[in-house]
N, C-alpha and C positions, 0 to 999 in steps of 0.2 A: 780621419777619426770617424769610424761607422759604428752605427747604433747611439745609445743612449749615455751619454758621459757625464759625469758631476764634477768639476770643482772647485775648491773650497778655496780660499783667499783671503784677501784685505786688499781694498780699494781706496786710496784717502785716507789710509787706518781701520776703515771701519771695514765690518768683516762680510765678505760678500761669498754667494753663491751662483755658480751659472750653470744652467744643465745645455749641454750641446746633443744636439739630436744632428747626425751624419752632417757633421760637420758646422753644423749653424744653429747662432745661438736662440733658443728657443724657450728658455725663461731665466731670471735673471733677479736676484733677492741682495740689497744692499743694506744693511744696516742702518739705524741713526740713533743716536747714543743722546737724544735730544727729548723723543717721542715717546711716549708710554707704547709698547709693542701689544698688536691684539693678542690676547688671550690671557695678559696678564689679570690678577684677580686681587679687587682689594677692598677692604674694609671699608665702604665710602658712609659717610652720614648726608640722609635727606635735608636737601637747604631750604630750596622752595619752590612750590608747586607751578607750572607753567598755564594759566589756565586759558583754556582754549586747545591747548595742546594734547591737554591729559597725558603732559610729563612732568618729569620732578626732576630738578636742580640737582648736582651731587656735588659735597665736597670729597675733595680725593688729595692724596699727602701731599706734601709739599706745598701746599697752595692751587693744586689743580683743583680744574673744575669738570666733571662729566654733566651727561646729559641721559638721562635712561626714560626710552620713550613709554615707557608703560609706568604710570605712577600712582594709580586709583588703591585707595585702602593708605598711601602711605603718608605719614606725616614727618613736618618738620621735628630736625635732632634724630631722628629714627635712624640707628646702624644699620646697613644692608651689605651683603655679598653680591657684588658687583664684578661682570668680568667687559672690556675692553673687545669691543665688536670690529673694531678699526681704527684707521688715524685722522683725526683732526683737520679742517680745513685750515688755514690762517686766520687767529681771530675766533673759532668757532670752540666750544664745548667738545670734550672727548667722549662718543658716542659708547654707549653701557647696554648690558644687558642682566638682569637679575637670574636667567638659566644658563647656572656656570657649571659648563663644559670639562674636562678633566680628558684629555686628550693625548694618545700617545702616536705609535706606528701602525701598531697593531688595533688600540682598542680605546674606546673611548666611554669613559664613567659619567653616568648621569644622575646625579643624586633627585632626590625626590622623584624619577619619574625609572621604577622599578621594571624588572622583567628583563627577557636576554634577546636581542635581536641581531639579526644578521645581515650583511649590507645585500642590498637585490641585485648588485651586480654578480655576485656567486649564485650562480643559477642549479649547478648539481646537486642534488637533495643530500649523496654522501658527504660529501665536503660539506654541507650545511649541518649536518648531523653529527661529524665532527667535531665540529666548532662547537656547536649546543652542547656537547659534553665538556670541551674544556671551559666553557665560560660557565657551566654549575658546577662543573669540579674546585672552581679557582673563587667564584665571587661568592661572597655571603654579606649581609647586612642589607639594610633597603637601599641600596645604590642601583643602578639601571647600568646595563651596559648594551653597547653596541659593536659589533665586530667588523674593523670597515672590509673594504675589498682585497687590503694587502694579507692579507688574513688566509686568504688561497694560495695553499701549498707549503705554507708557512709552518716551521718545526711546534710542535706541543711546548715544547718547553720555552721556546723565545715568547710563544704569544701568551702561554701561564704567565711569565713574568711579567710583561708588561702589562697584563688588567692588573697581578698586584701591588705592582706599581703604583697606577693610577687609583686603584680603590687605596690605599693607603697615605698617597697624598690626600685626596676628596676628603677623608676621614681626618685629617691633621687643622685640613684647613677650615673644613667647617665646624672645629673644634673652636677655631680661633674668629670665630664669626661677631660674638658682642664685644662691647668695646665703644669709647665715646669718643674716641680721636679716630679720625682716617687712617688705616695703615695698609701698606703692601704685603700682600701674604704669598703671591707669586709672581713669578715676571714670568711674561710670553715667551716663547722660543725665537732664538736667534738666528740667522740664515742658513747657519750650518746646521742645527740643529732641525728647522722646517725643510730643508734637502734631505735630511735622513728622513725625515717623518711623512715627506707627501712625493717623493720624486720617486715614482715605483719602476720597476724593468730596466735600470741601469747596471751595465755592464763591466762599465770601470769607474772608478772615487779615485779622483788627483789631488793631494794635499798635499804637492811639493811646493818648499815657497815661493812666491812669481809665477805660480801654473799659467794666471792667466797672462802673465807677459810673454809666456816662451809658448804657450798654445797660438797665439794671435788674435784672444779674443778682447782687450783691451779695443783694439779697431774696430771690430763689431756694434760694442757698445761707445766710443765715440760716435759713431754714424748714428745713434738713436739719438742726439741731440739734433739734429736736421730732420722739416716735418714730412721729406720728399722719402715715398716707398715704393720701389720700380715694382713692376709688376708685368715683367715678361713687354710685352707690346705696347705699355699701357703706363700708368703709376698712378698712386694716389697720394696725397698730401695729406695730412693729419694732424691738428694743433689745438689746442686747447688753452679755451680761454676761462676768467673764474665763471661765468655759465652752464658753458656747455665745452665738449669736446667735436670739433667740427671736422669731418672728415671727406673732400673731396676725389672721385671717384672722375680721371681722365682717358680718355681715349690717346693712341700712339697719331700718327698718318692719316691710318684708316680708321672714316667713320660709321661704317656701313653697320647694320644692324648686327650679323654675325658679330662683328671684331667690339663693338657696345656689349654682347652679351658676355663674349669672353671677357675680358676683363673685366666685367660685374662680379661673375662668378669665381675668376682670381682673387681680385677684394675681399670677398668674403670667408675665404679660406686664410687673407692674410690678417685681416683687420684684428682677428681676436691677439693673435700674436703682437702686434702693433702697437696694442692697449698695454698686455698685460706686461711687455717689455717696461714701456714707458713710465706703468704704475698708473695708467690714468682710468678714473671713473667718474660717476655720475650722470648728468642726463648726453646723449650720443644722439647727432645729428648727420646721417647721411647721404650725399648726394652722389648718387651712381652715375654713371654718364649715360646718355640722352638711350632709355629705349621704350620698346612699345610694352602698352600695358600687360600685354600675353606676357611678357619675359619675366613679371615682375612675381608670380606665384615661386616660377623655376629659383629666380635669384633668394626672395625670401625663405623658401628649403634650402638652399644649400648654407645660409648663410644659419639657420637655427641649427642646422649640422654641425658646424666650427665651432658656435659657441656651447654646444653641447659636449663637446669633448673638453673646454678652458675650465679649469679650474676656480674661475671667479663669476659670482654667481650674477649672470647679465637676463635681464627681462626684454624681450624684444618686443615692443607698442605696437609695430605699425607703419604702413603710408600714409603720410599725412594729403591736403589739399593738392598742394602741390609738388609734391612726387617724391617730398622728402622721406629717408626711415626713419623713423625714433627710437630708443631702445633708453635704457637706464641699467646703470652696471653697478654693484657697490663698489665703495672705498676703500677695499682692504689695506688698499698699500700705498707706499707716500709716493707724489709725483719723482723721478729719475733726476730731474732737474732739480729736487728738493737734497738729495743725497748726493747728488754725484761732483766730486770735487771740480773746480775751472778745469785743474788739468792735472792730468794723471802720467 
C-alpha cells in the first residue's frame, strides 16, 4: 500500500478513520458518541465567573458544563455562542471558545472578523490571486473568510461551494444566537467527515466494510496500546499519566555517543506520530538518552522539524536543569485508551 490511503470504518461501533502513509499507520481518528466533539457550537448561558482566572462557567444542554477562558465584560444568565476547543479531561469542565469558527475543506468563515485571506502555505501570487477572486465573487455579508492550503489547485466550483456553504450555515446559526436555555445548534465533524476535511494528497478512500480488518490495520492499532516504540537500534517508551505524558528515550548495545545521537534524532521524528496516534496531550516530559550538550541544539531542530509538520498544535519549552525537554501539546483528542474497545 504506497502513498497516502484513507479508510473509513467502525471500530467498537463507533466510526473510525485511519490514514496509511506507505504502508503504516500514520493517524488514526475514533469516535465517541459519549464526548461533545470539538467544533461543535452551542447556545451556552453564562453560570459564574471563575475569579482569579478571568473565566466564566458555562452551562451547556443536557446538563453539561463548559469552561471559556476569556470571561471579562460577561455576566451571569448571559446567552453566548460558544464553540467546543477540545475534550474534556475526567472530572473536568468542556473547554470553549467564544470565536466560533465555521469550517469546511476548502474554507473556513469567520464572523465578526471580516476580509479575505489566504493560507501562507500557497506561496504563488497567481494561485493567490485566483483564490481572492473566488472568495469575493462567492462571499458577501460581514463574515471573514479564510482559504486554507487545500485550496491549491482546487476546481472554482468545489471551493465556491464550500465558502457557501459555510457562510450560510454561520448566517443560520448566528441567527439562532439568543435564547435563555442552552442549546446545540451544531455538532462537530465526525471521523469520517474530519478525514475528508484535513487528510490532504491522498491517493485512494477504502470504504469497504471491515477495510480495516482485511487491510491488517486492526494490528497496528492493537500495538498502540503497549508504551514500547522500536526505534531502529534503539526504542522509546511512552506512557502517560493524569500529569504529564513521560516519554523515555533508550539506547540498543551501543552506547557510544554516535549511536545516543542517532536514536535521539530517530525520536524525534517518531514521537509526534506516537502522541497524535495515541490522542495524548498536555504537558511532555522527555528524556533522551545520555548525550553531550553540543547534540542537544541538533536534537532540539530536528525535533521542532516533526512537530512542525503534526497537525496538533504542540509548544516546545525547553531543557530543563537536568537535561529533561518540556513541550505542552493541546487536547484535541480523547486518550486511544478512552475509545478504543478491550477488544476488537
Amino acid at each position: 500500500m504506497i502513498g497516502r490511503t484513507v479508510l473509513l470504518d467502525h471500530i467498537g461501533g463507533q466510526e473510525a478513520a485511519a490514514l496509511i502513509v506507505d504502508g503504516k499507520l500514520d493517524d488514526l481518528l475514533i469516535d465517541d458518541a459519549e464526548a461533545p466533539r470539538p467544533g461543535s457550537i452551542y447556545r451556552a448561558i453564562c453560570d459564574r465567573p471563575l475569579k482569579g482566572q478571568g473565566g466564566m462557567m458555562m452551562r451547556l444542554p443536557d446538563g453539561g458544563t463548559g469552561f471559556l477562558r476569556q470571561g471579562k465584560g460577561l455576566r451571569p444568565g448571559q446567552p453566548l455562542l460558544v464553540q467546543v476547543t477540545g475534550y474534556a479531561e475526567d472530572g473536568k469542565a468542556v473547554p470553549l471558545t467564544d470565536r466560533v469558527l465555521f469550517k469546511s475543506r476548502y474554507a473556513i468563515v469567520t464572523p465578526g472578523a471580516p476580509g479575505i485571506n489566504i493560507s501562507r502555505a500557497i506561496a504563488e501570487d497567481e494561485e493567490r490571486d485566483r483564490l481572492t477572486g473566488i472568495g469575493k465573487a462567492v462571499m458577501e455579508g460581514d463574515h471573514g473568510l479564510i482559504l486554507r492550503s487545500s485550496c491549491e489547485g482546487a476546481s472554482e466550483d468545489n471551493i465556491a461551494e464550500d465558502i457557501a456553504a459555510m457562510a450560510d450555515l454561520a448566517t443560520a446559526v448566528l441567527a439562532d444566537a439568543a435564547g435563555t436555555e442552552p442549546e446545540a445548534l451544531t455538532e462537530g465533524d465526525g471521523p469520517h467527515a474530519l478525514a475528508w476535511r484535513e487528510w490532504t494528497g491522498v491517493s485512494e478512500v477504502i470504504t469497504d466494510k471491515d477495510c480495516m480488518v482485511t487491510h491488517g490495520i486492526l494490528d497496528q492499532i492493537e500495538a498502540l496500546r503497549g508504551p514500547l516504540v522500536p526505534l531502529g537500534e534503539g526504542s522509546m517508551v511512552i506512557e502517560s499519566t493524569r500529569a504529564l505524558v513521560a516519554i523515555d528515550v533508550n539506547t540498543g548495545g551501543d552506547t557510544s555517543p554516535a549511536a545516543a545521537l542517532k536514536v535521539n534524532l530517530a525520536a524525534c521524528r517518531a514521537i509526534p506520530r506516537a502522541l497524535r496516534l495515541r490522542g495524548w496531550g498536555g504537558q511532555l516530559v522527555i528524556d533522551f538518552a545520555p548525550m553531550s550538550k553540543a547534540h542537544r541544539k541538533q536534537v532540539e531542530q530536528s525535533l521542532r522539524g516533526s512537530f512542525r509538520n503534526d497537525p496538533i498544535e504542540t509548544s516546545l519549552v525547553g531543557w530543563t536543569a537536568m537535561g529533561l525537554f518540556e513541550a505542552q501539546r493541546k487536547r484535541e483528542r480523547l486518550p486511544l485508551s478512552r475509545v478504543l474497545p478491550k477488544s476488537f
